[in-house]
C-alpha positions as CSV (number, residue, x, y, z in Angstrom):
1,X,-12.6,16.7,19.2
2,X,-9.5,17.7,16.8
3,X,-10.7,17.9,13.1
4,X,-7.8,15.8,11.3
5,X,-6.3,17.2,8.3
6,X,-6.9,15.8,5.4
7,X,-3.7,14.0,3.4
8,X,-2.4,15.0,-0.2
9,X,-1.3,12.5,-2.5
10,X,1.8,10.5,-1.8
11,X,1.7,11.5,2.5
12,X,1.4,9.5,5.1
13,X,1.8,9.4,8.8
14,X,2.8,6.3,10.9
15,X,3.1,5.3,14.5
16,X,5.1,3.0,16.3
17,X,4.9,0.8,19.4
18,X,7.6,-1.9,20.0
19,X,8.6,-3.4,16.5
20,X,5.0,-2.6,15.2
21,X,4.4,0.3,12.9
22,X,0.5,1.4,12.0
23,X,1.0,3.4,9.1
24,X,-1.6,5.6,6.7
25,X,-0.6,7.3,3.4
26,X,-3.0,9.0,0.9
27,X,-3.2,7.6,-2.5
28,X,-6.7,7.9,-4.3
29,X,-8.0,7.0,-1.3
30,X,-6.6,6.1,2.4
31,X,-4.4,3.1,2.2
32,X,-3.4,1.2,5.9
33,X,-0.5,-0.9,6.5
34,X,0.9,-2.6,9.7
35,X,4.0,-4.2,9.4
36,X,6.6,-5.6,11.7
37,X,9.6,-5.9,8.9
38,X,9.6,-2.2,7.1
39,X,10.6,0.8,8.9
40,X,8.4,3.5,8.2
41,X,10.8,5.9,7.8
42,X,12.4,3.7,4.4
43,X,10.3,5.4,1.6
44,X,10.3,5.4,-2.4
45,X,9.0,6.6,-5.2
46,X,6.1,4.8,-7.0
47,X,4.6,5.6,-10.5
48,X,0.7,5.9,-10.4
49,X,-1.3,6.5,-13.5
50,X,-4.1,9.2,-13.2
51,X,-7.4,8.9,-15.1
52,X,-6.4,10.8,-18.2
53,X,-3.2,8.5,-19.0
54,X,-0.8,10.8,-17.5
55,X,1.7,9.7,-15.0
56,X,3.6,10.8,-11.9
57,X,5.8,9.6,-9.6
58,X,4.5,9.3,-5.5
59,X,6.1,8.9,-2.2
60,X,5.4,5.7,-0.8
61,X,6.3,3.4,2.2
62,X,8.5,0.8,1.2
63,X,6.1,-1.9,3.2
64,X,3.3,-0.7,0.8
65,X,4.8,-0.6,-2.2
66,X,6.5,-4.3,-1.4
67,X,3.1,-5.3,-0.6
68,X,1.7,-4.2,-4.3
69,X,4.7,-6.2,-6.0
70,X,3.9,-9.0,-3.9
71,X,0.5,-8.9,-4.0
72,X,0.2,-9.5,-8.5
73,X,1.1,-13.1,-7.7
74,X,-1.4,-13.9,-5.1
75,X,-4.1,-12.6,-7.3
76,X,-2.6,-14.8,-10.4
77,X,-2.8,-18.1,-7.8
78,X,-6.2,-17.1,-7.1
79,X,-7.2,-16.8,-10.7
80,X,-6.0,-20.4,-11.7
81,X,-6.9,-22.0,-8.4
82,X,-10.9,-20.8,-9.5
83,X,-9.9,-22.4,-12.8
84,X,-8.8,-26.0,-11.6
85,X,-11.1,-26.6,-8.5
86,X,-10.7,-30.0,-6.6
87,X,-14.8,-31.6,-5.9
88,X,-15.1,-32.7,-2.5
């Protein structure tokens, strides 16, 4: 068996089968994404703060970095649904 290469920072590699893309990109750690919508060739460039306060700018799928906007208010719903639970 092949021994994989390992990622750096801000890479990824995708594959696609009919309108489905399976894509993988390297932040701190391994991040997946399938998506039917994004092309994974449409990229940008995120900001990501490292653990001593500096920042830089990474490469990023546009379907991930969509998904990390989208994904601040689904946390926030989950937060005040906790708050204001409905007894059965």
């Amino acid at each position: 068996m092949k021994k994989k290469a390992k990622l750096e920072r801000g890479q990824f590699l995708y594959q696609t089968k009919g309108c489905v893309a399976a894509v993988k990109w390297m932040d701190y750690r391994e991040v997946s994404v399938l998506s039917t919508y994004h092309s994974p060739k449409k990229v940008c460039d995120v900001t990501r703060r490292a653990k001593d306060g500096t920042r830089s700018t990474v490469t990023c799928m546009l379907a991930t970095a969509e998904y990390n906007r989208i994904m601040g208010g689904v946390d926030r719903f989950d937060q005040l649904r906790e708050r204001y639970s409905v007894g059965r």
